[in-house]
C-alpha positions in Angstrom: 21.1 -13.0 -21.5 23.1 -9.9 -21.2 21.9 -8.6 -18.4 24.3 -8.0 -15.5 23.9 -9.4 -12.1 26.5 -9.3 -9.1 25.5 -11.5 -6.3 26.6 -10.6 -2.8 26.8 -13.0 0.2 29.3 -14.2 2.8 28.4 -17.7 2.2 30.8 -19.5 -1.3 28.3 -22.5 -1.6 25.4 -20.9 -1.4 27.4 -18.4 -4.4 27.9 -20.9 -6.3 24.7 -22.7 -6.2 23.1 -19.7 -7.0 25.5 -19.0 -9.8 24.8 -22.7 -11.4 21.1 -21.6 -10.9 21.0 -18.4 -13.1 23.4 -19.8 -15.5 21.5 -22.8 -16.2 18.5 -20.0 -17.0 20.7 -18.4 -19.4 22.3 -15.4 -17.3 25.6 -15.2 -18.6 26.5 -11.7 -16.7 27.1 -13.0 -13.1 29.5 -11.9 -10.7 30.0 -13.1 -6.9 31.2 -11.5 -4.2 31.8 -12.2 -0.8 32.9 -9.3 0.5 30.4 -6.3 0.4 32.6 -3.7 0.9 35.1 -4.6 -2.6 31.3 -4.8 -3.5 30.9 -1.3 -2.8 33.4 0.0 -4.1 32.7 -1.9 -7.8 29.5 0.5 -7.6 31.7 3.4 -6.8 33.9 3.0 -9.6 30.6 3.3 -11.9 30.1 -0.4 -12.9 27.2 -0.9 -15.3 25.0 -3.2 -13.2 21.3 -3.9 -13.9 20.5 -6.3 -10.9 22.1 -7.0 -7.0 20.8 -10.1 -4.8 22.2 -8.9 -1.1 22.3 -11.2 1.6 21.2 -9.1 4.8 23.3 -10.7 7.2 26.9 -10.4 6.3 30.0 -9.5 9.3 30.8 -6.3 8.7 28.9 -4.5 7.1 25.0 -5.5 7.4 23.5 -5.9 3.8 21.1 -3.3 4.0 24.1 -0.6 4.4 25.4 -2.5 1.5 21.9 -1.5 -0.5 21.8 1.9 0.9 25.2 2.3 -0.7 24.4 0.6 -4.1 21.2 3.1 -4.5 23.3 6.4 -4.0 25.6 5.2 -6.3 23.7 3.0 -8.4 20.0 4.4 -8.6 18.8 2.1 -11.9 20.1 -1.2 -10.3 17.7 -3.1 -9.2 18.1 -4.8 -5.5 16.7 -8.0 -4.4 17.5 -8.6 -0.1 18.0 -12.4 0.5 17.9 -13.4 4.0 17.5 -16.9 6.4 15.2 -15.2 8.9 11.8 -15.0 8.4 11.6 -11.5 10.0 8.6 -9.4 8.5 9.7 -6.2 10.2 13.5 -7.0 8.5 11.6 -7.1 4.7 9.7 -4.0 5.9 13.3 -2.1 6.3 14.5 -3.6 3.1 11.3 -2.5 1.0 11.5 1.1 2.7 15.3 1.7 2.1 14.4 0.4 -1.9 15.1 -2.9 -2.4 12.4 -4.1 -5.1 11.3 -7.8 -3.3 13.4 -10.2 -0.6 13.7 -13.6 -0.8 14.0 -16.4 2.2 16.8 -18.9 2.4 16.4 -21.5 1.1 15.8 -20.1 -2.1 14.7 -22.9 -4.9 16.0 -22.4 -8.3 12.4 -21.7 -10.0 11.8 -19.2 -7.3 15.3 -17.4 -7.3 14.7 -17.0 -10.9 11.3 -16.0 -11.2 12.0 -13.1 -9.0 15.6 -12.3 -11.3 13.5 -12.1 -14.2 11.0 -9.9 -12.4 13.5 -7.7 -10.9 14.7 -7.4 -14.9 11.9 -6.2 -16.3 10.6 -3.8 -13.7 14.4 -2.0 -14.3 13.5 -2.4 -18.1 10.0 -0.6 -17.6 11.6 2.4 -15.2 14.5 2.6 -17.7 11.5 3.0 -20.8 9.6 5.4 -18.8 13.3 6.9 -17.7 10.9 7.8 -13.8 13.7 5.8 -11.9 16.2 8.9 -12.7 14.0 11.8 -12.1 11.0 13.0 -10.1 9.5 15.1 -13.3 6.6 12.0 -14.0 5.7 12.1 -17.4 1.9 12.1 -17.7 0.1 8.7 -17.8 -1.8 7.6 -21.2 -4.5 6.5 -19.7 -4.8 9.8 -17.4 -8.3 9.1 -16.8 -8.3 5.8 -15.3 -6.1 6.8 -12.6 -7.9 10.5 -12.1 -9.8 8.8 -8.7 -5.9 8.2 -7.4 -5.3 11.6 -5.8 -1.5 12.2 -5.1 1.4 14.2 -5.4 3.8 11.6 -4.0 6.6 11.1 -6.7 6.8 7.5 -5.6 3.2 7.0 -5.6 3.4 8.4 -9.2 5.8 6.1 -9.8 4.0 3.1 -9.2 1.0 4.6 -11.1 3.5 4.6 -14.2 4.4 1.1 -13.5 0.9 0.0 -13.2 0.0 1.6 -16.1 2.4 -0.1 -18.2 1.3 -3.6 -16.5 -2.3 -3.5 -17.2 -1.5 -3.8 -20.9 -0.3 -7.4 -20.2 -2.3 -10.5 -18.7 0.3 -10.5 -15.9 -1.2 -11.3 -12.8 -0.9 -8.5 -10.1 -0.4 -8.5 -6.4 -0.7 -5.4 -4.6 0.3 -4.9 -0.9 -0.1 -2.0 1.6 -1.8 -1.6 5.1 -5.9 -1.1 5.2 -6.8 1.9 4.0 -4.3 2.9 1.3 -6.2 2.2 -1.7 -5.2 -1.1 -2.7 -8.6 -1.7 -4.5 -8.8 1.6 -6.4 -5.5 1.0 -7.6 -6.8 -2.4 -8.7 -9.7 -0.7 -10.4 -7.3 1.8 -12.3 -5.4 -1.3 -13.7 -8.8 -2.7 -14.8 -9.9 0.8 -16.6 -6.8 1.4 -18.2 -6.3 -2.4 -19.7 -8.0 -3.4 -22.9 -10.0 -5.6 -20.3 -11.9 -2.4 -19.7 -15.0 -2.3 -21.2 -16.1 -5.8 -19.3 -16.6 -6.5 -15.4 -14.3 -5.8 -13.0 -15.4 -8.0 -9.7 -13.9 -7.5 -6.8 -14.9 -10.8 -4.2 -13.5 -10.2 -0.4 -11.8 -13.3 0.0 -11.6 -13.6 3.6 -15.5 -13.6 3.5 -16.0 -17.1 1.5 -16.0 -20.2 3.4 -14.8 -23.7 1.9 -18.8 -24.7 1.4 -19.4 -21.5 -0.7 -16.1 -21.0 -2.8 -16.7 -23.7 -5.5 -19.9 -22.4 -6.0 -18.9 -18.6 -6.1 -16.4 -19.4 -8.2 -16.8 -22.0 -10.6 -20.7 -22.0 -10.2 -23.0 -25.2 -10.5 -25.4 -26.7 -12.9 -28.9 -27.5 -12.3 -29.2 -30.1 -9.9 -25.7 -30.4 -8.4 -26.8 -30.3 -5.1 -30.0 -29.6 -3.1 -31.3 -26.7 -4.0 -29.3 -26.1 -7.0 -32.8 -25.4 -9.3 -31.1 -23.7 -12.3 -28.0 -23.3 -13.6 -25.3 -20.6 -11.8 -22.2 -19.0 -13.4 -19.4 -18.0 -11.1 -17.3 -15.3 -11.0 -14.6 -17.1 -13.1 -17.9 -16.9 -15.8 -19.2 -13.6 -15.3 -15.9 -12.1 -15.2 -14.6 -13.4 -18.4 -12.5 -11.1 -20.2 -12.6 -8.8 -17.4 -11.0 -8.6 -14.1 -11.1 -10.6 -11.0 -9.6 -8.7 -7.8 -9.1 -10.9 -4.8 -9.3 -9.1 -1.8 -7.5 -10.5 1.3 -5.6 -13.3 -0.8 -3.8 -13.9 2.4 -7.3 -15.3 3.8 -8.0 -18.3 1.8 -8.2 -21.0 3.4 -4.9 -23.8 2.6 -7.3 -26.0 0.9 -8.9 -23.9 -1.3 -5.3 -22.3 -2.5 -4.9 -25.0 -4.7 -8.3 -24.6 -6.5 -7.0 -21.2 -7.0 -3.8 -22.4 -8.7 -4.9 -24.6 -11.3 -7.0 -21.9 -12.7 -4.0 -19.4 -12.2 -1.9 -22.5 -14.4 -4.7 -23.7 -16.8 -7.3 -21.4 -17.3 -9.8 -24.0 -16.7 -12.3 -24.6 -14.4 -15.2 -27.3 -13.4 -19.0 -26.0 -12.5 -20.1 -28.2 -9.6 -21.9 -31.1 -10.6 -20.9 -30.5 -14.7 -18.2 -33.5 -16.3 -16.7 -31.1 -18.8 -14.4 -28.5 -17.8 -14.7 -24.9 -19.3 -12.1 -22.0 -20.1 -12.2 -18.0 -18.7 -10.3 -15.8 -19.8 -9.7 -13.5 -16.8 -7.2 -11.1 -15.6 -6.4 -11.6 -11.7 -5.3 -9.1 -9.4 -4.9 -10.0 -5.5 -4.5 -7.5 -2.6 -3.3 -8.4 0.9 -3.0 -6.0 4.0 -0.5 -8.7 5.6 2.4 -10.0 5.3 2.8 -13.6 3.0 6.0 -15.2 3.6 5.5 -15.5 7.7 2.3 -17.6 6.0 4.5 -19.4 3.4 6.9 -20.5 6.2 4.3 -21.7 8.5 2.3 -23.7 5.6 -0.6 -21.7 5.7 0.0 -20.3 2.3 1.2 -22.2 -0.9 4.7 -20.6 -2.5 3.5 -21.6 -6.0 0.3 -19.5 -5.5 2.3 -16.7 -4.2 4.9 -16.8 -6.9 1.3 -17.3 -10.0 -0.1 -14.1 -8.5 3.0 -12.1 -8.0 3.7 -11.6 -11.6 3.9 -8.0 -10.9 4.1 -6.7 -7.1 3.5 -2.6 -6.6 3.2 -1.9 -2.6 1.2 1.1 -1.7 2.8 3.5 1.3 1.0 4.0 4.1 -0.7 7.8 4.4 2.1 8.6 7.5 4.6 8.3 4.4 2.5 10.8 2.0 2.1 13.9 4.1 2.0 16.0 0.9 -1.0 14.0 -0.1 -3.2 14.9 3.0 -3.9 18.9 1.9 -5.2 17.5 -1.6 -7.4 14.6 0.4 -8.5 16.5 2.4 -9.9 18.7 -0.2 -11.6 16.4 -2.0 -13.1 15.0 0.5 -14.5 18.1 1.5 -15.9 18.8 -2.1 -17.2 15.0 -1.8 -19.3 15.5 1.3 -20.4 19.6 0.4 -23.8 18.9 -0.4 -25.8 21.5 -0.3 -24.1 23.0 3.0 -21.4 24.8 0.5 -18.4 24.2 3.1 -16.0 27.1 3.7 -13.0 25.2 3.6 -11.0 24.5 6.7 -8.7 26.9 9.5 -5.1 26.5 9.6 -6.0 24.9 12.9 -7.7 22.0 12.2 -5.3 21.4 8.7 -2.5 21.0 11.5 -4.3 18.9 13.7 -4.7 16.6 10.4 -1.5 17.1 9.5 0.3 16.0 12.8 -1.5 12.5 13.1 -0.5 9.1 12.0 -3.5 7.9 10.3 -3.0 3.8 11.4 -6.7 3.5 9.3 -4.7 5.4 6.5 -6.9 7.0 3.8 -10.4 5.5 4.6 -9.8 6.9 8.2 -8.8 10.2 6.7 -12.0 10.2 4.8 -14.7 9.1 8.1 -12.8 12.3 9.5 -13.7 14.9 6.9 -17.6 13.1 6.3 -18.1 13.7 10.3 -16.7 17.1 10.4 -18.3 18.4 7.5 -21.6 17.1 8.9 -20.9 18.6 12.2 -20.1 22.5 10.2 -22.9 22.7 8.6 -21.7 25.2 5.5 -19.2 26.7 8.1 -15.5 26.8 7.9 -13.8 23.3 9.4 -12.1 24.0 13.0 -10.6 21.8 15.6 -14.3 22.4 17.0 -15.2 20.2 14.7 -12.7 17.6 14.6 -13.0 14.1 16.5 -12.4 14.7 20.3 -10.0 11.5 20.1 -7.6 14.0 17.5 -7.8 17.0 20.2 -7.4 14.8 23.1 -3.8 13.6 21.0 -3.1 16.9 20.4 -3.3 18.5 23.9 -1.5 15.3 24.8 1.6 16.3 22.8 1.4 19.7 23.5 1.8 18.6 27.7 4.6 16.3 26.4 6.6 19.3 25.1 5.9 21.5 28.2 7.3 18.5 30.2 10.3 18.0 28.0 10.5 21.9 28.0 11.1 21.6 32.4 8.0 23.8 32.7 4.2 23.1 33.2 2.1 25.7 32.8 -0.3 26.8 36.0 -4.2 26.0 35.5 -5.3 29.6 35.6 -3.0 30.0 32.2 -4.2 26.8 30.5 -8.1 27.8 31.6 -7.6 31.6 30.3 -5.9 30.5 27.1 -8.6 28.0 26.1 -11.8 30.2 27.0 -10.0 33.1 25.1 -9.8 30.2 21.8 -13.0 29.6 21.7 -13.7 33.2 22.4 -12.5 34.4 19.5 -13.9 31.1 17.4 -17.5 32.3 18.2 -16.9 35.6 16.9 -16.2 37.0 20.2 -19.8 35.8 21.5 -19.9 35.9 24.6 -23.8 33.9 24.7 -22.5 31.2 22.7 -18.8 31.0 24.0 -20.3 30.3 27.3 -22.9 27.4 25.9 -19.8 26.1 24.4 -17.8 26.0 27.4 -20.7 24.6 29.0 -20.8 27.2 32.0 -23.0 30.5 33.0 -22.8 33.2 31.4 -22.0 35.5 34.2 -19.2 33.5 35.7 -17.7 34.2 31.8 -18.2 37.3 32.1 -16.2 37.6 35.3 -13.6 35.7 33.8 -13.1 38.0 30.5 -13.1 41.1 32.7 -10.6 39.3 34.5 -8.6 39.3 31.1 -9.4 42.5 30.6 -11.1 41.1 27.6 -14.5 42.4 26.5 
């Protein structure tokens, strides 16, 4: 193979065994290095290479400098982190600053070059769709499959591209991200742009199936397997042949039924309960998983062959904190979503900061509960911060005390009481009736307090 690798690491055995590893696979191409800044500066002098392993830990200069480095320099090479400690929040880092995948020392061969090959041809799909060198995305083929993925995030594009050009295969696909960023729908885009398409796409919530009820889910039974088996049952792997299976939660199955999972993953086969013959699917799998694997792997809850079956293809979805431009268009659609027949009138530049400034930890399902409630609550009227969850105004006047504080000033009562009555003043259309129902006092004393203002 001509493909060409540098591998960086402070440690010369653990070089060479790697190098023996990915010869004996047929990688010709391999350079070692232990010194990551003569590394560096290979990559500053414009050397043509397609793949990096970095060990994070290095003296010096920390291996995630090193890959920071490499991707100004280097943009098309793709970086895999290696690393001893099983540290979620250091893979985290390494994903965010761009490193494709990390592996954990120690690395078997199998695995090390499972994950070479896939860091290979994820550079050779960027390099054919040339979206790794620019953020102009060229429109997707299969436009409409993706249509219910609402974005302007280049890198979300990105991975919409990538996805695109994976659901043409059988690869299996595991997609990662926090709850709430659209794991399934992006699993359902796969489906609809895939030959696959025009069968069932079934997605089974894995962390809901017990060990009594998977074989029967999945495999189904024949009459009279067990009691009350009175007819035949087909399974999912039956019902969703030549379609799509997306398993939810994959980080949920119980240890003993991993290896169930596998041998369909390696064979194709399966056994109803109670039948003697085994029967093929043909079925496409995609797995999702809100937590983290390898902390699983290296405490034996999780099987590392499993892992490795249904990470063929990996695309990680960023959490909504990290795709501010997308909440404007959410929010819109949303809005559209939940009209009805109360014909909303949009929403105050108010309110669109209040949505802008928060962190979203439910990402864009929580985003979505937000504009359902407050469009409920307008009733055909413009959106305000009326409207809005107290929890989100609560936040806000939180922050804004923080600032005052930070400032060395704290505004007296009086000002903070006149400014608000004035807000909500003006947001009733200078009402006075229903600014004071909304204020929750007499109407006299507001009164009093306008004149006060010299308001009204």
């Amino acid at each position: 193979m001509d493909n060409a690798i540098i591998v960086i690491d402070d440690e010369q055995h653990f070089l060479d065994s790697v190098w023996r590893a990915l010869n004996t696979a047929g990688f010709r191409d391999v350079e070692l290095e232990t010194d990551p800044a003569h590394a560096i500066a290979t990559f500053e002098r414009g050397a043509a290479i397609d793949l990096a392993l970095i060990d994070v830990s290095m003296p010096g200069i920390s291996g995630i400098e090193v890959l920071e480095s490499i991707l100004k320099t280097s943009p098309d090479t793709q970086c895999l982190m290696i690393t001893a400690v099983n540290d979620a929040s250091i893979a985290v880092r390494c994903i965010k600053k761009g490193a494709y995948d990390y592996l954990l020392k120690p690395i078997s061969r199998d695995d090390l070059v499972l994950a070479v090959n896939r860091a290979l041809e994820r550079k050779r799909l960027l390099s054919a769709l040339d979206i790794s060198k620019t953020s102009n995305v060229s429109h997707l083929k299969c436009a409409d499959a993706f249509k219910p993925i609402i974005t302007r995030s280049i890198n979300l594009l990105k991975i919409m591209k990538e996805a695109e050009l994976h659901a043409v295969s059988n690869v299996p696909v595991l997609i990662t991200g926090e709850s709430g960023t659209g794991k399934e729908l992006l699993a359902r885009a796969i489906h609809a742009a895939s030959s696959r398409a025009k069968h069932l796409f079934t997605p089974v919530n894995m962390a809901g199936l017990t060990d009594t009820l998977f074989d029967s889910e999945f495999f189904g039974h024949i009459k009279g397997a067990f009691t009350g088996a009175e007819k035949d049952r087909k399974g999912y792997l039956e019902t969703s042949d030549k379609g799509t299976l997306f398993l939810d939660e994959i980080g949920h199955v119980p240890l003993d039924l991993q290896g169930k999972l596998l041998r369909v993953l390696q064979d194709g086969e399966f056994l109803k309960v109670g039948a003697s013959r085994s029967q093929k699917t043909d079925v496409r799998f995609i797995a999702a998983t809100n937590i983290e694997l390898d902390p699983l792997i290296a405490r034996g809850k999780f099987r590392k062959d499993l892992y490795y079956r249904l990470k063929g293809a990996w695309l990680h979805l960023a959490p909504l904190r990290e795709r501010g431009e997308d909440i404007p268009l959410l929010i819109d659609s949303f809005m559209e979503e939940f009209d009805g027949t109360h014909k909303i009138k949009g929403i105050d530049d108010r309110a669109l900061s209040v949505l802008m400034d928060y962190d979203y930890p439910g990402n864009i399902r929580e985003l979505r509960s937000i504009i359902q409630s407050s469009v409920n609550l307008a009733q055909g009227r413009r959106i305000s911060e009326a409207f809005l969850p107290d929890f989100l105004l609560k936040r806000k006047k939180r922050k804004k005390l923080r600032r005052i504080e930070q400032n060395g000033s704290i505004a007296p009562l009086e000002e903070i009481e006149k400014d608000h009555i004035l807000k909500v003043y003006e947001y009733s259309g200078n009402n006075k009736a229903r600014t004071a129902r909304l204020l929750g006092i007499g109407l006299n004393t507001l009164r009093r307090k306008l004149k006060g203002y010299h308001v009204g």
